[in-house]
C-alpha positions as CSV (number, residue, x, y, z in Angstrom):
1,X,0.0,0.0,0.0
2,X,2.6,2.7,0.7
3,X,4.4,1.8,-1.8
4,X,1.9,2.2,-4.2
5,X,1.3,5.9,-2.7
6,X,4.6,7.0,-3.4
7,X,5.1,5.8,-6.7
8,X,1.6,7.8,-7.4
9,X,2.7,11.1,-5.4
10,X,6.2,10.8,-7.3
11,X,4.5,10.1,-10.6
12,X,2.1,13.0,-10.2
13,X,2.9,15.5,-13.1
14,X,2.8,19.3,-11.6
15,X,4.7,21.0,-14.6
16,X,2.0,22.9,-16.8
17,X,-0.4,23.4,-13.7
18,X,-2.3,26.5,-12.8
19,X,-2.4,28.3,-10.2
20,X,-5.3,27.2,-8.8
21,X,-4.5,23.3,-9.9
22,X,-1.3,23.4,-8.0
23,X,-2.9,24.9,-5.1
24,X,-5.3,22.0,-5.0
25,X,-2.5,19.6,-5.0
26,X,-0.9,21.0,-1.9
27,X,-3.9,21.7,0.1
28,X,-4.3,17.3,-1.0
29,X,-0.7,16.7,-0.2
30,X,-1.0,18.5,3.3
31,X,-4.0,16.1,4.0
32,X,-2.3,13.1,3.1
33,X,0.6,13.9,5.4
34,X,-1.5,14.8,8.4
35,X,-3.3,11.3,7.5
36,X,0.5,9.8,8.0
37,X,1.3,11.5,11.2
38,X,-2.1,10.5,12.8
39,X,-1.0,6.8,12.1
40,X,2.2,7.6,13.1
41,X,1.0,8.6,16.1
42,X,-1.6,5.8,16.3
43,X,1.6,3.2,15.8
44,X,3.6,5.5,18.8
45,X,0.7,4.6,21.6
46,X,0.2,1.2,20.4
47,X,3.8,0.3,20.7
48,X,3.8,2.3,24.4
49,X,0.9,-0.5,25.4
50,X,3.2,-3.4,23.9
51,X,5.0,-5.7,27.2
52,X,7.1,-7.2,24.9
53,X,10.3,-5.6,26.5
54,X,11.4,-3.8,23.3
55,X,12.2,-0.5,22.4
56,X,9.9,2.8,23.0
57,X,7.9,4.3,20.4
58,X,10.6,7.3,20.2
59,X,13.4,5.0,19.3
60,X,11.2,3.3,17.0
61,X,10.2,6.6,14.9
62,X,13.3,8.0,15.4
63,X,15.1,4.4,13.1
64,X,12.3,3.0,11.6
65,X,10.6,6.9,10.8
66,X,14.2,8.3,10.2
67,X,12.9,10.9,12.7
68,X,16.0,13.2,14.1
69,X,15.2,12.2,17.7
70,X,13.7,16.0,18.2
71,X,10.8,15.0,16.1
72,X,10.4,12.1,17.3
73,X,9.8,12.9,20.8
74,X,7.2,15.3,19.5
75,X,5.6,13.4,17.0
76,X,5.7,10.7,20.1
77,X,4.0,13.5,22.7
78,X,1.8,14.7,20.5
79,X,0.2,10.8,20.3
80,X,0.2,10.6,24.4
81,X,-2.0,14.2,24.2
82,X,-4.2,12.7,21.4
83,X,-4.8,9.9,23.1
84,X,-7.0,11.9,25.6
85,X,-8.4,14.1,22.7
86,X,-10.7,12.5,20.6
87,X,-12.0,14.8,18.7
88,X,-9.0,16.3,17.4
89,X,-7.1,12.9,16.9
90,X,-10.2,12.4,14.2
91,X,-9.3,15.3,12.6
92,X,-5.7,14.7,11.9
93,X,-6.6,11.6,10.6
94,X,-9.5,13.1,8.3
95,X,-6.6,15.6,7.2
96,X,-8.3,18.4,8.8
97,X,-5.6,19.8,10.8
98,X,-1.8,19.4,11.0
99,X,0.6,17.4,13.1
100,X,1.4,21.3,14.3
101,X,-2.1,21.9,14.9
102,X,-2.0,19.1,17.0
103,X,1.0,19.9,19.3
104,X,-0.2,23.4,20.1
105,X,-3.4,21.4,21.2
106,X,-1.3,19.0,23.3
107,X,0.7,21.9,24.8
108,X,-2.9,23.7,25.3
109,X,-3.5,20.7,27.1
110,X,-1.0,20.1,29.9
111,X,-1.8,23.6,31.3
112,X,-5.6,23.6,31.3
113,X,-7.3,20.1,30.7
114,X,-7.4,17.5,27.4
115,X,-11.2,17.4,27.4
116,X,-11.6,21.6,27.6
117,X,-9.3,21.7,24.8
118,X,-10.7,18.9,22.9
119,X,-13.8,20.4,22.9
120,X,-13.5,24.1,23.1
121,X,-10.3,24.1,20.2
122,X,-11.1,21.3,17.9
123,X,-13.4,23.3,15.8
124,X,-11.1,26.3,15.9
125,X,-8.0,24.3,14.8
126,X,-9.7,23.1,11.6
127,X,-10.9,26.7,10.2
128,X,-7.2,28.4,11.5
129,X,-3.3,28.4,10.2
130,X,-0.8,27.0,12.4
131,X,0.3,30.7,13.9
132,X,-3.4,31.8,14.4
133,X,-4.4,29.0,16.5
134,X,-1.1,29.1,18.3
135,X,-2.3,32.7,19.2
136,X,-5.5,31.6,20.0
137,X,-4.6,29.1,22.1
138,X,-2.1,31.3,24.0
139,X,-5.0,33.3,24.9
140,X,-7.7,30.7,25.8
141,X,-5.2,29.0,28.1
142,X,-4.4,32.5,30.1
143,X,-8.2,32.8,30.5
144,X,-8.6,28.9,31.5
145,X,-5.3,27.6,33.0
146,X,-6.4,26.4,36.6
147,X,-3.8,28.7,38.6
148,X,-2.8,31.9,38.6
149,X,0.0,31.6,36.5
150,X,2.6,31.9,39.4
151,X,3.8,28.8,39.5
152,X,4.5,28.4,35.7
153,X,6.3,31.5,36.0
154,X,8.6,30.3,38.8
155,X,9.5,27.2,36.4
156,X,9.9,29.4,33.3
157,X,12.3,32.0,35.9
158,X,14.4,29.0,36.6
159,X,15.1,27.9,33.0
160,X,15.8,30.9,31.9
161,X,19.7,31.0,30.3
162,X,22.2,32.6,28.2
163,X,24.5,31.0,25.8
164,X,27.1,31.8,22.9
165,X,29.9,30.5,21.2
166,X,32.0,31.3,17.4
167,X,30.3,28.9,14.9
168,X,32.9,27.4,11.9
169,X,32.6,30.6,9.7
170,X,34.1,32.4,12.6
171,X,30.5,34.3,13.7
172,X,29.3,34.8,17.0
173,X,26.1,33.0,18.4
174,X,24.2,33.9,20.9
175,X,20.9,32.7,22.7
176,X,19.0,33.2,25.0
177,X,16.0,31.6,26.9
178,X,13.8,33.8,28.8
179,X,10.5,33.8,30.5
180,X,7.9,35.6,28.7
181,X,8.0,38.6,30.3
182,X,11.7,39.4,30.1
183,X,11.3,38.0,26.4
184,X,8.5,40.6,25.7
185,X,10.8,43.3,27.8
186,X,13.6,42.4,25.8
187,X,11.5,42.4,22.5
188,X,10.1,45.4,23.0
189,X,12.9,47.7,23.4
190,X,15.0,45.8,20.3
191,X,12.0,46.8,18.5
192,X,12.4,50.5,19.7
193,X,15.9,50.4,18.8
194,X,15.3,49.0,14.9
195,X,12.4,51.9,14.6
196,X,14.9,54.6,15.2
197,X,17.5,53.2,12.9
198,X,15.1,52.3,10.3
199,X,14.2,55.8,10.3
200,X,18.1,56.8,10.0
201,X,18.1,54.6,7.2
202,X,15.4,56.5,5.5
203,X,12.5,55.5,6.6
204,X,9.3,55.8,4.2
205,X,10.9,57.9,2.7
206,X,13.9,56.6,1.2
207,X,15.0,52.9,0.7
208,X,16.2,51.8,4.0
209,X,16.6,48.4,2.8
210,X,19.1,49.1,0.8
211,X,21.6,50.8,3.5
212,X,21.1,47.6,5.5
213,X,18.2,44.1,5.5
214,X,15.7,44.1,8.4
215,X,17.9,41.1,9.9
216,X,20.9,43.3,9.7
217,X,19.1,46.4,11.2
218,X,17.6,44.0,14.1
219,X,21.4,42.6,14.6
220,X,22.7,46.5,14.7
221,X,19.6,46.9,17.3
222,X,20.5,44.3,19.6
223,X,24.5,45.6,19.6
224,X,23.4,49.1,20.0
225,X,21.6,48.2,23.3
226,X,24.0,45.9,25.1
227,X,26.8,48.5,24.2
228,X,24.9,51.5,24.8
229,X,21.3,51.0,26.5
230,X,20.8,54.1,26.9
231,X,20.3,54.6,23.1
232,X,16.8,54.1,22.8
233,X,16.1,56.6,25.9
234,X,14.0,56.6,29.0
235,X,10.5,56.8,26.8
236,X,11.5,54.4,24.9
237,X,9.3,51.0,24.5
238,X,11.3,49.2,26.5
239,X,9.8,51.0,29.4
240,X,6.5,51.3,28.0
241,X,4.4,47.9,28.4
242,X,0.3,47.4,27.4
243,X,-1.3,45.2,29.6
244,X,-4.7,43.3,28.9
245,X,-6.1,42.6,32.3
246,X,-9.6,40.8,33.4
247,X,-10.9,43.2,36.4
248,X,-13.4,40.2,37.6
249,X,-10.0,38.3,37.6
250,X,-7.5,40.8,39.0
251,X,-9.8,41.8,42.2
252,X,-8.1,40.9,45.8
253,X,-10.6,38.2,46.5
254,X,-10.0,36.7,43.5
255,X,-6.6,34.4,44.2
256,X,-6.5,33.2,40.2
257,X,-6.4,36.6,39.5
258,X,-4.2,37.2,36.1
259,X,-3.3,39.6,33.2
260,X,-1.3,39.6,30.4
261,X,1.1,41.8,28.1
262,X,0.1,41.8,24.5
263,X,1.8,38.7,23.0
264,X,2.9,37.2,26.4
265,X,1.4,34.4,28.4
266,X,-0.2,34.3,31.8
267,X,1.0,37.2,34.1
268,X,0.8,36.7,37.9
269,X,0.0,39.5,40.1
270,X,3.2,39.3,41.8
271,X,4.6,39.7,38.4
272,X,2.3,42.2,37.3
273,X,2.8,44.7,40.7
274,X,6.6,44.7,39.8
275,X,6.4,45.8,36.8
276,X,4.4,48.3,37.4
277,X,6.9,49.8,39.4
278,X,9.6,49.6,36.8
279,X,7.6,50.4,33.7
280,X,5.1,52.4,32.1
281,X,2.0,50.0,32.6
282,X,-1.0,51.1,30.2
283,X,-3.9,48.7,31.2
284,X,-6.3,47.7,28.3
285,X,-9.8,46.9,29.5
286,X,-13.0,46.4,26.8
287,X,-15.6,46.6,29.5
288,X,-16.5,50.6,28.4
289,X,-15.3,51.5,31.5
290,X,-12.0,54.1,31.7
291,X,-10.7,56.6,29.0
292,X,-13.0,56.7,25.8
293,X,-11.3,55.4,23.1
294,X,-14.6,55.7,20.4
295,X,-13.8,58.0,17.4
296,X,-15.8,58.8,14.2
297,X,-15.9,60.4,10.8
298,X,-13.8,63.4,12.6
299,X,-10.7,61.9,12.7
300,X,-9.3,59.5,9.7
301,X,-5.9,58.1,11.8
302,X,-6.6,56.5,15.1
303,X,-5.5,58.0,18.6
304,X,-2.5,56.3,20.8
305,X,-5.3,54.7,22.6
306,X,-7.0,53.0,20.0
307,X,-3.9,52.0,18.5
308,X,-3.3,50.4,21.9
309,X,-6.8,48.7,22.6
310,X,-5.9,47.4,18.7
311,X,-2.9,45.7,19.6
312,X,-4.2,44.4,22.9
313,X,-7.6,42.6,20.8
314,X,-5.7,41.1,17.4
315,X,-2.3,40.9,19.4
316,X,-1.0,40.4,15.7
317,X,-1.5,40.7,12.1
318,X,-5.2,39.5,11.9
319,X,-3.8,37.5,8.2
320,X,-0.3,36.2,9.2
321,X,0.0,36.0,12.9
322,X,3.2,38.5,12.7
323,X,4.2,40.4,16.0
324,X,2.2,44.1,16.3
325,X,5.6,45.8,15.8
326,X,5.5,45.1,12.4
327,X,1.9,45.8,11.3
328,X,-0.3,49.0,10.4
329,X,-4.1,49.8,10.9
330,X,-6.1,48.7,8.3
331,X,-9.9,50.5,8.1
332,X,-11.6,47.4,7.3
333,X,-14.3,49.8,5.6
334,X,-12.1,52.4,3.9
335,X,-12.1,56.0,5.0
336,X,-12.8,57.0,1.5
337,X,-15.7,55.3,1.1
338,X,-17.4,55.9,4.7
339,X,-15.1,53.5,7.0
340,X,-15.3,55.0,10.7
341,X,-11.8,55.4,13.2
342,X,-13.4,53.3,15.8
343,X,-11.6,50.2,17.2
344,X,-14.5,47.8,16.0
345,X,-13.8,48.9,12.4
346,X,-10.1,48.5,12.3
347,X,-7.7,45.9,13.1
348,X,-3.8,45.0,12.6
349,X,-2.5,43.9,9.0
350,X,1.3,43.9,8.6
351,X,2.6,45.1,4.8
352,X,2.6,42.3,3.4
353,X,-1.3,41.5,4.2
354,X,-2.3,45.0,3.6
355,X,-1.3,44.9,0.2
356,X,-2.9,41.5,-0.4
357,X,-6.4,43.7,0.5
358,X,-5.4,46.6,-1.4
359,X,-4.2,45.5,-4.2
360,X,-5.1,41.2,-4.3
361,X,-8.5,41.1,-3.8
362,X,-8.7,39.9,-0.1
363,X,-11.0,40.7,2.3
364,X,-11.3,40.8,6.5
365,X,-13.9,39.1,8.0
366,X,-15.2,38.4,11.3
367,X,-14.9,35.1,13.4
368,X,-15.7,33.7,16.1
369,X,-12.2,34.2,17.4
370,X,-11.8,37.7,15.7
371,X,-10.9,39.6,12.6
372,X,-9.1,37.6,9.9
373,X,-8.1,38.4,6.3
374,X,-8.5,35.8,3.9
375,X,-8.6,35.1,-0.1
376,X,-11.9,35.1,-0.7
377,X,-11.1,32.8,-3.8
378,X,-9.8,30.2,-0.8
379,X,-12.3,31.0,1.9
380,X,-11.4,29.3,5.7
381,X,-13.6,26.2,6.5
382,X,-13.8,26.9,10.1
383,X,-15.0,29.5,12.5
């Protein structure tokens, strides 16, 4: 039988194809391989039951699958989680989800419970890319994980490290492993950092790309900061963090209290009360209560604090999952044609996405999980 599939997938002529025809035959490709994982994984838990005394299912996919033994152990995880989760072990096998999908469910899963997620993220998973139900999923486990987030932190605090070394071409390496605050921190005022030499680059303006590439201008950032942190200045992002925060959930009585800064996970209030003496904390709530942040047909460009509620709701580009530092706000209703400054009519679309609506045809529309821009030729099949 497998055989017989491969000689067909290798035979399958692709030269000559259209668009459209060759689009078909990945979207078929990508369900055949999460049909192939899901018995992969189905193999992993059977050989886990076997008393036979022989090897594990991670040796076994890491020879016999010619898995390196990273993706073994994931691909061997992911089939523990799925064993729990019915409903989304059916839809890898059905080819309705990824492998990936998959392990962000299992992840989901260890901090919250296999049968919330099974039920409450299945049907998400099948109508969302990989990075938008990674997001997603971030957020539904801040709002469901079963403590307060303290103790996570105090794990992810102790695994945090540094490392670096000269690779063979004689460059240095460094990395780092940080828990998600210090990461966001960090992030933050790199991001600060590349604005201002972007702009000394040319900006809009000019052709900034050409004095240096994004990855050279975020390497330049990084140096600039460790050699001279006070570069970016005391306003800079670095001290400036947004934080989404639940008031029902943040109250004294309340001991799984939690918020979160956009893009982060879980934030305990031990966590949260630092930084708050360290940084400029802006606190996001949608519950109409605090500064108005409603604007109409008298202003076309939104106000610092839209921008702000923005970023806290899509936390990314609402087509591509990338970070908020990179996107713009798109009037999902142009101005020209009526479109109104208010938050509920806007959302984040980085370049790249921005042009695909301009220019390509596609569209935003609303979800049950929020604003998303799609081709309407290739519509989602999910909520």
């Amino acid at each position: 039988m497998f055989d017989l599939m491969v000689r067909q997938a290798r035979d399958l002529a692709v030269a000559g194809l259209t668009r459209t025809e060759l689009t078909a035959v990945v979207e078929g490709a990508g369900r055949v391989v999460a049909a192939m994982t899901s018995l992969q994984a189905r193999c992993a838990t059977e050989i886990e039951g076997l008393d036979d005394g022989g090897v594990n299912s991670k040796t076994v996919l890491r020879e016999a699958g010619r898995m390196s033994t990273r993706n073994a152990n994931s691909v061997a995880k992911t089939a523990s989680g799925l064993a729990e989760m019915p409903k989304l072990a059916e839809s890898l096998a059905g080819g309705k989800i990824t492998a990936e999908h998959a392990a962000v469910a299992v992840g989901a899963a260890s901090k919250t419970s296999a049968e919330q997620v099974d039920e409450q993220l299945s049907g998400i998973a099948e109508g969302a890319s990989v990075d938008m139900f990674a997001e997603h999923s971030r957020r539904w486990v801040n709002r469901n994980q079963s403590d307060d987030g303290e103790e996570l932190h105090k794990r992810q605090r102790r695994n945090r490290c540094f490392k670096d070394w000269v690779n063979e071409d004689g460059m240095g390496v460094l990395v780092a492993e940080l828990d998600p605050t210090s990461y966001q921190t960090v992030r933050k005022a790199i991001n600060a950092e590349y604005d201002r030499l972007w702009r000394d680059d040319g900006g809009r303006d000019g052709t900034p790309d050409d004095v240096r590439t994004p990855q050279q201008r975020r390497a330049d950032a990084f140096v600039s900061l460790v050699t001279n942190p006070n570069s970016a200045g005391p306003n800079s992002a670095r001290m400036q963090l947004t934080v989404i925060a639940d008031i029902e959930r943040l109250r004294a009585d309340n001991p799984t209290g939690v918020a979160e800064i956009v893009g982060g996970e879980a934030l305990p209030q031990s966590v949260l009360e630092r930084l708050m003496c360290i940084s400029t904390v802006t606190g996001v709530v949608f519950d109409g209560k605090g500064q108005p942040i409603w604007v109409g047909r008298d202003k076309r460009f939104p106000t610092q604090a839209q921008i702000k509620a923005i970023i806290a709701r899509d936390q990314h580009c609402t087509g591509c999952a990338a970070g908020p530092e990179r996107c713009e706000i798109h009037h999902i209703v142009p101005w020209e044609h009526g479109g109104l400054t208010d938050i509920d009519k806007m959302c984040l679309a980085c370049p790249n996405c921005h042009h695909n609506i301009h220019d390509r045809g596609y569209i935003v529309i609303k979800t049950k999980t929020g604003f998303k821009i799609i081709n309407p030729n290739n519509p989602p099949n999910g909520p």
